[in-house]
Residue frames as qw, qx, qy, qz and C-alpha x, y, z in Angstrom:
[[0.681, -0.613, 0.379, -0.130, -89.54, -19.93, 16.77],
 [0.347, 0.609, -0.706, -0.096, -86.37, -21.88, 16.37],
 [0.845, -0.033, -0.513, -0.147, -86.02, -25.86, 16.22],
 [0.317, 0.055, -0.797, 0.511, -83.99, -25.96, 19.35],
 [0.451, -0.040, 0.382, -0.806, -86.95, -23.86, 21.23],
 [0.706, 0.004, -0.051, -0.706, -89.62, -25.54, 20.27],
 [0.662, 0.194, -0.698, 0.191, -87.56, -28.97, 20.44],
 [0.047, 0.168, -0.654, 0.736, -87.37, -28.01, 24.54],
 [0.460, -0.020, 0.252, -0.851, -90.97, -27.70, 24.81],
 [0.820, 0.052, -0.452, -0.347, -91.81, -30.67, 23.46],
 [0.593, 0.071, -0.687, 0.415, -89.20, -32.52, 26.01],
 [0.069, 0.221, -0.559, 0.796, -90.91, -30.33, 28.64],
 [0.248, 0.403, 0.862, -0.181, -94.44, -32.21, 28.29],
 [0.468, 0.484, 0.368, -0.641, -95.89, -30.16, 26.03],
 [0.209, -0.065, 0.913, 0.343, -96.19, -32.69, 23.50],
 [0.258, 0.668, 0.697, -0.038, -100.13, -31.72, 22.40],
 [0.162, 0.788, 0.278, -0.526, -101.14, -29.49, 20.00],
 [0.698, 0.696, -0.151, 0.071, -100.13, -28.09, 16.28],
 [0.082, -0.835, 0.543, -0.015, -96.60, -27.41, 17.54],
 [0.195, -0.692, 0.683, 0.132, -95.90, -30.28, 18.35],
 [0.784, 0.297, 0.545, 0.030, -97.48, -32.44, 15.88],
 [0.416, 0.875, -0.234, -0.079, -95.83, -30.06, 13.32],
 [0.324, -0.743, 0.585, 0.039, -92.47, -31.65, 15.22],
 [0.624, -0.151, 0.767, 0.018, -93.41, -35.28, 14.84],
 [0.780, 0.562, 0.273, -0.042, -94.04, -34.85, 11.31],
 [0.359, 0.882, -0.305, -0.038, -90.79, -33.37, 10.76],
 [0.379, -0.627, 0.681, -0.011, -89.09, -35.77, 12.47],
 [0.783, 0.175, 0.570, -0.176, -90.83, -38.24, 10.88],
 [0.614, 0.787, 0.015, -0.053, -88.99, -36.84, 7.49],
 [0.214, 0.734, -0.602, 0.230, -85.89, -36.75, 8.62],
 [0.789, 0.227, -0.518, 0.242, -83.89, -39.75, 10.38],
 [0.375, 0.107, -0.501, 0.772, -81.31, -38.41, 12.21],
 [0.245, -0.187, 0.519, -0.797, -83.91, -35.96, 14.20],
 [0.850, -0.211, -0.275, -0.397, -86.52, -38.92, 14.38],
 [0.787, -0.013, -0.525, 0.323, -83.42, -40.82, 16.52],
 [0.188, 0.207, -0.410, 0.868, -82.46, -37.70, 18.23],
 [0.417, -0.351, 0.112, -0.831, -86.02, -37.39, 19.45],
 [0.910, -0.305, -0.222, -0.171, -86.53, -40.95, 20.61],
 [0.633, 0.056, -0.462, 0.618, -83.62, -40.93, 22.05],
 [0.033, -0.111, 0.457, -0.882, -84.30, -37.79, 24.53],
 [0.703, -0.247, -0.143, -0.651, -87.89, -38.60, 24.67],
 [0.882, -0.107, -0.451, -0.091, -86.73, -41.88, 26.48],
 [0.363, 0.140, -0.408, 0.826, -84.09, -40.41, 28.81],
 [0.360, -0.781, -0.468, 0.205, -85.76, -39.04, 31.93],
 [0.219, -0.886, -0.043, 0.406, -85.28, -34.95, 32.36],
 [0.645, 0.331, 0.402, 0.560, -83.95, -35.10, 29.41],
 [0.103, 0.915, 0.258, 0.292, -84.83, -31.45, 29.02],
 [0.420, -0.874, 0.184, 0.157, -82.74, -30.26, 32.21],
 [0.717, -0.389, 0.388, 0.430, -79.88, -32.29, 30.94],
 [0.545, 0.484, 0.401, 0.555, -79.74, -30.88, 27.21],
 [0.146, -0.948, -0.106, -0.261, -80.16, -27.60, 29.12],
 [0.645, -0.652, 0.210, 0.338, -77.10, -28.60, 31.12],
 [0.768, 0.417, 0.422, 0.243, -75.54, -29.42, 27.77],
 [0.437, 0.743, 0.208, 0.463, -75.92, -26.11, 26.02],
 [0.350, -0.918, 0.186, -0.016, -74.97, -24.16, 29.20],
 [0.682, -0.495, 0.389, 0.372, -71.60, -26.31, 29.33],
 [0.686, 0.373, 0.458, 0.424, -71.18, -26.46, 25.83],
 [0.120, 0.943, 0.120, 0.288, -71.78, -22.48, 25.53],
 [0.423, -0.836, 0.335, 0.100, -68.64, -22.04, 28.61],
 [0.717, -0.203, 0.495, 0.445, -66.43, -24.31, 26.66],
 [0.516, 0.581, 0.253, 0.577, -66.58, -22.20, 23.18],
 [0.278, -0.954, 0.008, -0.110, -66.63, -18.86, 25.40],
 [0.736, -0.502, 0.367, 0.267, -63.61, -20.35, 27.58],
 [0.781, 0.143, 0.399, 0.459, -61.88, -21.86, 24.28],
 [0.368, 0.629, -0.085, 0.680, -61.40, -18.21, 22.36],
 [0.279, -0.887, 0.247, -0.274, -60.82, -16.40, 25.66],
 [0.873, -0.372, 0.283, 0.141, -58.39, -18.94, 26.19],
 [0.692, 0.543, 0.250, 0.404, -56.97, -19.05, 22.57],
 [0.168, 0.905, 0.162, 0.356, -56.44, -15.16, 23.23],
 [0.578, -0.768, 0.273, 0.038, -54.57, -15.59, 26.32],
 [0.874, -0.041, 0.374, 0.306, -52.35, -17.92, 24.37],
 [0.551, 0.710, 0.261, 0.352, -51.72, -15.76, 21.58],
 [0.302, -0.933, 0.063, -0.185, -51.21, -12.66, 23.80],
 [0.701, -0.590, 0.337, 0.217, -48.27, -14.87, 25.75],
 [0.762, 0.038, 0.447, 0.467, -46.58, -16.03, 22.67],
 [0.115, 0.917, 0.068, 0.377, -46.49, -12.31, 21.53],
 [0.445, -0.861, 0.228, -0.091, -45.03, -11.30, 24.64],
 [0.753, -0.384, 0.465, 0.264, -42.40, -14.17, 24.63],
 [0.738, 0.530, 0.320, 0.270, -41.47, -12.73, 21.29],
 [0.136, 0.927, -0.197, 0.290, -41.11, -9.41, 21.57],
 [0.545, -0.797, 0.257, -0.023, -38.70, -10.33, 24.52],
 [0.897, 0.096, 0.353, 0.247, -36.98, -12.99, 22.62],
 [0.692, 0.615, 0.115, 0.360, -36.63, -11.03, 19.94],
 [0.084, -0.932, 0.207, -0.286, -35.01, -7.48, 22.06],
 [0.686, -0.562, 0.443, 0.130, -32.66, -10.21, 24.11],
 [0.794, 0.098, 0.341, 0.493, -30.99, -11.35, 20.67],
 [0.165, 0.922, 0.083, 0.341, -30.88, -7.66, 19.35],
 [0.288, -0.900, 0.277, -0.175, -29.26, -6.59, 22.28],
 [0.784, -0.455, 0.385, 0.174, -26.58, -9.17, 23.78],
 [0.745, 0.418, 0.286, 0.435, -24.89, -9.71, 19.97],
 [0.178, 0.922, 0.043, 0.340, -24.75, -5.86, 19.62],
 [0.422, -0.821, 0.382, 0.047, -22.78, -5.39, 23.27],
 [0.715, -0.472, 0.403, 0.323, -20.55, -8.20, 22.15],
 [0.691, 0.460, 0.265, 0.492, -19.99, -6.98, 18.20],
 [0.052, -0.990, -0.009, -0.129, -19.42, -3.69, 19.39],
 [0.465, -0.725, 0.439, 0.257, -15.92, -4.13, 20.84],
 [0.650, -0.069, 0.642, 0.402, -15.01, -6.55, 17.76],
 [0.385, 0.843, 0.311, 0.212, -16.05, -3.57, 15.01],
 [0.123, -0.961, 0.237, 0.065, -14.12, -1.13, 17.06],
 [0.659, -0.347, 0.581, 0.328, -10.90, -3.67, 17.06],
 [0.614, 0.288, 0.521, 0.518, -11.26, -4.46, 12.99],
 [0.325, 0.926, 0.112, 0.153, -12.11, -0.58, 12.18],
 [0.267, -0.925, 0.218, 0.162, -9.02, -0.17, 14.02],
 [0.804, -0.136, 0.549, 0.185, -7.73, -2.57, 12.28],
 [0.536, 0.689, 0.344, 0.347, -8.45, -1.42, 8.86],
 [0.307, 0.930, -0.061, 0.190, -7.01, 1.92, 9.47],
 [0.588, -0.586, 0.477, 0.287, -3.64, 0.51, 10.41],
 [0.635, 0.202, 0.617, 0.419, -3.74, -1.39, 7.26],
 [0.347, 0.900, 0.264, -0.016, -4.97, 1.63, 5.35],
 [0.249, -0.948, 0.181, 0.085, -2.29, 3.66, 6.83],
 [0.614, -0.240, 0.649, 0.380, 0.56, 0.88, 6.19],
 [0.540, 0.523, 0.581, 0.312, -0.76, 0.89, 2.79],
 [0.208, 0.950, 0.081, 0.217, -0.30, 4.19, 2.20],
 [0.120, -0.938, 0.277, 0.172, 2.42, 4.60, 2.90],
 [0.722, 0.032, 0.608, 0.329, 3.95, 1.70, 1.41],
 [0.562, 0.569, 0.491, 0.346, 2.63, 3.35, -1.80],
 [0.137, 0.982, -0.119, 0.050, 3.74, 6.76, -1.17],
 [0.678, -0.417, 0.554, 0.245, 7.40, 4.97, -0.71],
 [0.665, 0.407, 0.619, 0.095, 6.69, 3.31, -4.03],
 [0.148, 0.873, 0.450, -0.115, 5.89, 6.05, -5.43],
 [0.165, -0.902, 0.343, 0.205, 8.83, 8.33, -4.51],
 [0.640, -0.128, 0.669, 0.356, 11.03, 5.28, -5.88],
 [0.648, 0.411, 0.502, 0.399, 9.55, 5.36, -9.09],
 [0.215, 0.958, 0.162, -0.102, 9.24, 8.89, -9.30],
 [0.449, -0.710, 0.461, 0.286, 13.10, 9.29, -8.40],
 [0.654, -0.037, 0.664, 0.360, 14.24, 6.55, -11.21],
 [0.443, 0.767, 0.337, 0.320, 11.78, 7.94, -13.97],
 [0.182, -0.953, 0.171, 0.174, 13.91, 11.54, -12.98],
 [0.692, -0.508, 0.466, 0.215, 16.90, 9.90, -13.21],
 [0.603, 0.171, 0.639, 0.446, 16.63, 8.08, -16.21],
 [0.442, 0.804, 0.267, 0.293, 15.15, 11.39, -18.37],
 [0.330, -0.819, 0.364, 0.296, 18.15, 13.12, -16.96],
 [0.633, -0.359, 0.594, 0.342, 20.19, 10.51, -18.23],
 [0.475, 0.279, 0.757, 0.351, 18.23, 10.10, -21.47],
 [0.254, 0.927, 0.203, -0.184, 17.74, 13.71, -22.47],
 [0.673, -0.057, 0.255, 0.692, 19.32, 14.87, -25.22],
 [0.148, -0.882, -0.099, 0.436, 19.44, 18.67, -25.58],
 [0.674, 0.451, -0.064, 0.581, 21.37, 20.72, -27.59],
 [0.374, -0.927, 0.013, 0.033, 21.70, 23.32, -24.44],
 [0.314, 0.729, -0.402, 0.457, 24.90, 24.84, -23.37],
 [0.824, -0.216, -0.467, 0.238, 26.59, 23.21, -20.44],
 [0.377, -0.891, 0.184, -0.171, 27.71, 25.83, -17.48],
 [0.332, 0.652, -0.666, 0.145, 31.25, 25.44, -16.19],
 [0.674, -0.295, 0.482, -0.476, 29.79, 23.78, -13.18],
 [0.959, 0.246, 0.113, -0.086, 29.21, 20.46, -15.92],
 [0.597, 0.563, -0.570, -0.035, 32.98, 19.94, -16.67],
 [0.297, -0.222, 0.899, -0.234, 33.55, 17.47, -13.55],
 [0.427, -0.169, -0.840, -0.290, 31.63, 14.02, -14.34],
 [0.613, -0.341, 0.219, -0.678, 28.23, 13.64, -13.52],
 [0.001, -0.018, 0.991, -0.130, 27.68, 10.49, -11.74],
 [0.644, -0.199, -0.335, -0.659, 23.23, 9.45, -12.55],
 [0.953, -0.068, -0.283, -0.087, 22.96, 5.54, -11.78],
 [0.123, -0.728, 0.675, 0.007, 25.93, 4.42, -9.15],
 [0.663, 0.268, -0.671, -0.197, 28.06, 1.41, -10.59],
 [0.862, -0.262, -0.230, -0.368, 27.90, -1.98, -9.62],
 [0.530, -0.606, 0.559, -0.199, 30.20, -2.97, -6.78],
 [0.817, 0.071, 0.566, 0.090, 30.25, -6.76, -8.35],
 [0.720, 0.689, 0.065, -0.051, 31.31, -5.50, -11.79],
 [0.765, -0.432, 0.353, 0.320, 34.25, -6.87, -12.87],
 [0.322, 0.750, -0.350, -0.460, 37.19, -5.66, -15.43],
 [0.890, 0.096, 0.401, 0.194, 37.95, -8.40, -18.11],
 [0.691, 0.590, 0.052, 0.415, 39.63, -6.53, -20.66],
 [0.493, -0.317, 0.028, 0.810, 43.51, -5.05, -20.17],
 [0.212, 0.884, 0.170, 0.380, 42.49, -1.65, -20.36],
 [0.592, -0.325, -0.177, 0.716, 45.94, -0.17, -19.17],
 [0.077, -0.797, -0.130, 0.584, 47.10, 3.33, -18.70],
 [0.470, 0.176, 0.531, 0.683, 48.07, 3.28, -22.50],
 [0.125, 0.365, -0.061, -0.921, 47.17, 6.89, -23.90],
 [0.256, 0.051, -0.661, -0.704, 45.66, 5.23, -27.04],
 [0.092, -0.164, -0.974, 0.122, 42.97, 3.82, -25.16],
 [0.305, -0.168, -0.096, -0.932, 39.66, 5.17, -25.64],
 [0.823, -0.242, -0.318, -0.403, 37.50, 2.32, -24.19],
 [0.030, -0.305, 0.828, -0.469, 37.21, 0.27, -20.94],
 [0.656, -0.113, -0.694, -0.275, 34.69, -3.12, -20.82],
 [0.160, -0.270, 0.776, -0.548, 33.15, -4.35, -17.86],
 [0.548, -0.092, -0.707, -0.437, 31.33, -7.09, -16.88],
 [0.657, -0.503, 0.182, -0.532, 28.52, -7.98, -14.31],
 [0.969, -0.066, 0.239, 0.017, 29.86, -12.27, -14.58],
 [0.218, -0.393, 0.728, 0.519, 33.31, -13.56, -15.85],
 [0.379, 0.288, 0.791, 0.384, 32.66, -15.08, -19.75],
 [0.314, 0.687, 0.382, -0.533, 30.43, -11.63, -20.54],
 [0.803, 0.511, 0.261, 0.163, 29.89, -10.60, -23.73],
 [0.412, -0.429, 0.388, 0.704, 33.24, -8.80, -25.99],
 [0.426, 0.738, -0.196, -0.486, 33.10, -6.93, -29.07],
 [0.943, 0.208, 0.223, 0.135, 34.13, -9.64, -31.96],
 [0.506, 0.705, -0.153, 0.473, 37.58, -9.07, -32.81],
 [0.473, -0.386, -0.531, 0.588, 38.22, -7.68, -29.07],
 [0.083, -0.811, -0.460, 0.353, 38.39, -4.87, -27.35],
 [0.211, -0.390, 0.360, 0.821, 41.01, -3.19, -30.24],
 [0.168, 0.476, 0.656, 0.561, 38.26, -3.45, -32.79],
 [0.206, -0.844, -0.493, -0.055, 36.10, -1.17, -30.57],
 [0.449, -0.664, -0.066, 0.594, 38.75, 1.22, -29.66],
 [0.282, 0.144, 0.654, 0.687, 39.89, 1.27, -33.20],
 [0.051, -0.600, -0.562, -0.567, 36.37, 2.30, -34.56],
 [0.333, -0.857, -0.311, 0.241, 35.72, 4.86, -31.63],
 [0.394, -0.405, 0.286, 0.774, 38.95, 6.52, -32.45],
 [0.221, 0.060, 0.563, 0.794, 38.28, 7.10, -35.97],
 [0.148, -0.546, -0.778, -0.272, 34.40, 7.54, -35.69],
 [0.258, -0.586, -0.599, 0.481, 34.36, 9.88, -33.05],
 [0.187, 0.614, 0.240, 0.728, 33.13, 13.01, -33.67],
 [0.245, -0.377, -0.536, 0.714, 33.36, 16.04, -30.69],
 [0.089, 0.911, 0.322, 0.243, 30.04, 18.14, -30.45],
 [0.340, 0.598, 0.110, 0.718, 31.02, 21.93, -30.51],
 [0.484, -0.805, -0.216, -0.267, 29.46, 22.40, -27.57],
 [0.809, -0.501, 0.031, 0.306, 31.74, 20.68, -25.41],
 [0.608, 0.289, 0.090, 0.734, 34.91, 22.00, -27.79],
 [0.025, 0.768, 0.008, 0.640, 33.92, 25.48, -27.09],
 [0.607, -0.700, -0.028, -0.376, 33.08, 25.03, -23.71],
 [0.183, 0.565, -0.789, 0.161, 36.65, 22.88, -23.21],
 [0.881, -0.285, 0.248, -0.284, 34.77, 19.60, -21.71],
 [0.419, 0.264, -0.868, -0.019, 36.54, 16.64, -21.52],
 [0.481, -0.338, 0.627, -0.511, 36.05, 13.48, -19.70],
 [0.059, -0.023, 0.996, 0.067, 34.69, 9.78, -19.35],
 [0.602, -0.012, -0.124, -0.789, 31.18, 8.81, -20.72],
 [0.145, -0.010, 0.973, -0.180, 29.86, 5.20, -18.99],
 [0.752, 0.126, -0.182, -0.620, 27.15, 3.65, -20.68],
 [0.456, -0.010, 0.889, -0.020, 25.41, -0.28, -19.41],
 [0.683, 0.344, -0.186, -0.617, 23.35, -2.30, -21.88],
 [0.658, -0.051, 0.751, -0.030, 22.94, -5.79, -22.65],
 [0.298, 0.461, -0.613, -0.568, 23.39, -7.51, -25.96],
 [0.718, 0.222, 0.275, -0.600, 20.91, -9.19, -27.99],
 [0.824, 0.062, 0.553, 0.109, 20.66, -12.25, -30.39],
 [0.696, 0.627, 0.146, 0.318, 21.95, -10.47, -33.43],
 [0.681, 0.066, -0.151, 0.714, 25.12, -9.45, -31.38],
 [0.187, 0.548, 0.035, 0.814, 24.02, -5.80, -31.06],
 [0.158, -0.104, -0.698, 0.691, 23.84, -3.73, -27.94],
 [0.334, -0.592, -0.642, -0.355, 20.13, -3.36, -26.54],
 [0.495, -0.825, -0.253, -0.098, 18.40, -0.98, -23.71],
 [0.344, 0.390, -0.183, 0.834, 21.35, 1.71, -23.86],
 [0.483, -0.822, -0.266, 0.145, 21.10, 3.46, -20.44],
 [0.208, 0.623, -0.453, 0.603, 24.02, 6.50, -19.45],
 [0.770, -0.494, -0.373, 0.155, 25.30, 5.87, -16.49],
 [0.264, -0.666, 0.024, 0.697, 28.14, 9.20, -16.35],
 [0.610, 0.444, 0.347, 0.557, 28.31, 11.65, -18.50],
 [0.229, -0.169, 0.033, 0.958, 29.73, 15.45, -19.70],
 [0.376, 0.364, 0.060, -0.850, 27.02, 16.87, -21.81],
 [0.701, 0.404, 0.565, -0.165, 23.91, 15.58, -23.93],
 [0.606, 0.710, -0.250, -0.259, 25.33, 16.48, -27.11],
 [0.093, -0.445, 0.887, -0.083, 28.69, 14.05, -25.49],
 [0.490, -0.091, 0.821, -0.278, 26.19, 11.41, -24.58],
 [0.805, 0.506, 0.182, -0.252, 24.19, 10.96, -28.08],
 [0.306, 0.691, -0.638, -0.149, 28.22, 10.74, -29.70],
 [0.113, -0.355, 0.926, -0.063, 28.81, 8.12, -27.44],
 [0.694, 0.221, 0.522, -0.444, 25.36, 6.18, -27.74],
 [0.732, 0.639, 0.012, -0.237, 25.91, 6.29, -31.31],
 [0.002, -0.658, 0.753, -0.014, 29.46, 4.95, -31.26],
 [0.207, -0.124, 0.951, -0.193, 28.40, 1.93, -29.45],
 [0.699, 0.367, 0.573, -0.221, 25.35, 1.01, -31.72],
 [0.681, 0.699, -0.149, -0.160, 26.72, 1.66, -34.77],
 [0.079, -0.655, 0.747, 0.082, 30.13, -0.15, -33.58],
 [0.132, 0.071, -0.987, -0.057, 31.67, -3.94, -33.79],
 [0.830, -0.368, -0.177, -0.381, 29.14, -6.73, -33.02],
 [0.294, -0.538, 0.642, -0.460, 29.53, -8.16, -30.02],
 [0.230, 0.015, -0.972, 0.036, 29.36, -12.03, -28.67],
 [0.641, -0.297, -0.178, -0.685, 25.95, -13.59, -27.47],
 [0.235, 0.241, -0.860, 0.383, 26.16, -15.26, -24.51],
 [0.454, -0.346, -0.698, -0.432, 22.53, -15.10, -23.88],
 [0.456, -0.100, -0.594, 0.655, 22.93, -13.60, -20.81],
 [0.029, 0.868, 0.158, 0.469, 20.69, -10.45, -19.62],
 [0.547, -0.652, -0.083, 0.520, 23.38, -9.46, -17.11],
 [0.252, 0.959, 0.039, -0.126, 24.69, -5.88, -17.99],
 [0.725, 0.145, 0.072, 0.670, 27.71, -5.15, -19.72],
 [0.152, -0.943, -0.121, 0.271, 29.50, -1.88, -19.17],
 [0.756, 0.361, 0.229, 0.496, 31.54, 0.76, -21.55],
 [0.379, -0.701, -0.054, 0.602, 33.46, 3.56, -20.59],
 [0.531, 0.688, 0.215, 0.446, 34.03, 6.02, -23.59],
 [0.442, -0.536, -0.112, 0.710, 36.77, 8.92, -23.16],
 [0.271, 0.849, 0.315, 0.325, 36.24, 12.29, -24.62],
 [0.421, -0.588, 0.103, 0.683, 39.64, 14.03, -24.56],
 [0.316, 0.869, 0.055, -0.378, 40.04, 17.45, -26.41],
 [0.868, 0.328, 0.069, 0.366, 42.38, 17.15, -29.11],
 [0.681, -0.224, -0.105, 0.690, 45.52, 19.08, -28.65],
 [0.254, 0.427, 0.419, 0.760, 45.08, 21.47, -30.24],
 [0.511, -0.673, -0.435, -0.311, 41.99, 22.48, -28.27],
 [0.722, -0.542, -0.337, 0.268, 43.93, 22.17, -25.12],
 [0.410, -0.024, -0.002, 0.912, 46.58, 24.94, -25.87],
 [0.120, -0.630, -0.268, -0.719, 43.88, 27.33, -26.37]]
């Protein structure tokens, strides 16, 4: 029998016999239930009221988890709901602002592309241009090639500094992007001079009767000499490597530390001789 039973029966008058001298000897070992039994042993009905006790005491741990559970249960519930009411409202109002920036992006995409296909064509066009200009071939030239080609047009701002009249003997014509540009040292008779004597006409063009004006820009470097040769008209590539080599193997020129272009007009006329044929 357990200590609470047999604890009840003693408080209900039966207080004789082994039982419950077995009690008072145990209480009588222990303290705390030697106080706890004089204390209810001195309390009228003591028995009903420790019976009220355990009955209230038994509805208030009952009560407390069936409460506890109700509590738990709500604050679940007020989650899940919590949680599906931020889920949702954000979503309805990022939805229009996703559609706005994807449209966004593929404007920019689209701008961007085509920017770079622009780009693109530019460079593609120039790099053409320039291995036109800068190919040098020994092909045969078609009659179609005796008018001047025009590659690169010239610069509107470019200005003539040297007296290059209609004199016959003139085989060279100087321009300059600025006034003060550079000049061949000596002028522009040292360079005409050494173009005259120096030139040499490919065979092609002799056979083929070319004649005509070869324009070449470049810019001139600290040791006077001309730098980043470019054609800018010419008759044939066997014409345009004569004249390249003219002007780098010619006078030095002034340094004026400038990188603004300088322009030279070579003339390739047949020699007389040539022309009566």
């Amino acid at each position: 029998m357990e200590f609470t039973d047999r604890l009840m029966e003693y408080l209900r008058g039966d207080r004789r016999g082994k039982k419950a001298n077995r009690l008072e000897r145990e209480a009588l070992s222990d303290p705390f239930m030697f106080e706890a039994l004089e204390g209810l042993t001195a309390v009228d009905d003591s028995a009903k009221g420790l019976d009220n006790l355990t009955v209230r005491l038994h509805k208030r741990v009952n009560g407390g988890w069936h409460m506890a559970w109700k509590a738990w249960a709500i604050a679940a519930a007020v989650c899940v709901i919590g949680g599906m009411i931020w889920w949702v409202i954000p979503h309805q109002e990022i939805q229009p602002q996703l559609a706005r920036s994807v449209a966004f992006m593929h404007e920019e995409e689209s701008r961007d592309s085509t920017h770079a296909a622009v780009v693109s064509y530019n460079a593609l066009e120039s790099r053409s241009v320039a291995d036109r200009a800068e190919a040098l071939t020994d092909s045969s030239e078609t009659e179609a090639e005796k008018e001047t080609m025009t590659l690169v047009p010239a610069l509107k701002k470019a200005k003539v500094l040297a007296d290059t009249s209609e004199d016959s003997d003139m085989l060279v014509k100087i321009e300059n992007s600025v006034e003060g540009g550079p000049m061949p040292v000596g002028g522009i008779e040292v360079l005409n001079r050494f173009v005259r004597n120096s030139l040499v006409y490919p065979e092609d063009a002799l056979k083929a009767g070319l004649q005509g004006d070869i324009r070449l820009s470049f810019i001139v470097n600290q040791n006077g000499r001309p730098s980043r040769i470019r054609v800018i008209e010419w008759i044939t590539h066997s014409c345009n490597r004569e004249a390249i080599r003219l002007l780098d193997e010619g006078p030095v020129w002034t340094y004026t530390g400038s990188e603004e272009l300088t322009y030279v007009t070579i003339s390739f006329r047949l020699p007389e001789k040539e022309k009566t044929n």
